[in-house]
C-alpha positions, 0 to 999 in steps of 0.5 A: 967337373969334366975331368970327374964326368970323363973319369967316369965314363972310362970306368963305365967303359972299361967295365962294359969292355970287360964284361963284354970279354968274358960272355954269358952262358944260359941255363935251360932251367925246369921246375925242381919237380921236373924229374929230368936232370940232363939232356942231350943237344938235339932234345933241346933243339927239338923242344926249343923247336917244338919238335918235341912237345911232350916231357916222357912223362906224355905231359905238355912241355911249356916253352918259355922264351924271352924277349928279342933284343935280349942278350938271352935270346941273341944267345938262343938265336945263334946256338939253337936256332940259327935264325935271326928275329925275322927268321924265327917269326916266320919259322913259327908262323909255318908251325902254326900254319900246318897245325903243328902247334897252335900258338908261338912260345909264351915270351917274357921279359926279364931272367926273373920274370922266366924263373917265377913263372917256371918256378910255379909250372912244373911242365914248364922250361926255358932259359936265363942267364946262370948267374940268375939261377938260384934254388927256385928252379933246376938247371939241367945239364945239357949233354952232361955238362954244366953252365961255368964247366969247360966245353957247354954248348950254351956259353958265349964266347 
């Protein structure tokens, strides 16, 4: 029994090891009515920022995050933040405090919760891991580039 439960845990292990090595790239995802199809670095920051709040259109973005303690979100933290959790709180709460958005981003829990929601909010965006994506939503590319193509800006490795 402990030769079988040891045998086990060096699979669990080696399994965890070698997803670990290979990292998570995000797709920014947007309703498949969205027509915008690719955006630069900076537009992303300045929505994930809430510096832009409106899509060309003049209709309200609605910003969706996930939950801290999300490898998502971690992910989200270093490349477009540059904060960790407490930062990003108080960065919000300055936001709101000068007027310059009246609430924190809705935040959700789970890659499925994210691509439901914005499956059904065609202002909507926000991010998942890519391999959850699927034909509910659209995957923008981010300055041209593609999740799983050399060079995009949210891999993780």
């Amino acid at each position: 029994m402990k030769s079988l439960s040891l045998t086990i845990l060096v699979i669990l292990l080696t399994f965890t090891l070698c997803a670990g090595a290979y990292g998570l790239e995000l797709a920014v995802i947007v309703n498949k009515e969205n027509p915008i199809d690719d955006l630069s670095s900076e537009e992303l920051i300045r929505i994930f920022k809430q510096e832009k709040q409106y899509w060309d259109q003049r209709k309200k973005i609605y910003f969706l995050m996930q939950e801290t303690g999300s490898v998502e979100k971690e992910i989200v933290l270093r490349k477009i933040y540059k904060m960790d959790p407490e930062a990003l709180k108080k960065f919000w709460l300055a936001k709101m405090f000068r007027g310059e958005i009246s609430s924190f981003p809705k935040t959700l829990r789970s890659n499925g919760a994210v691509k439901r929601f914005i499956s059904r909010s065609p202002m909507s965006i926000g991010y998942i891991d890519a391999a959850e994506t699927d034909d509910s939503v659209k995957t923008l590319s981010i300055d041209g580039k593609r999740p799983g193509e050399p060079g995009y800006s949210l891999a993780d490795r």
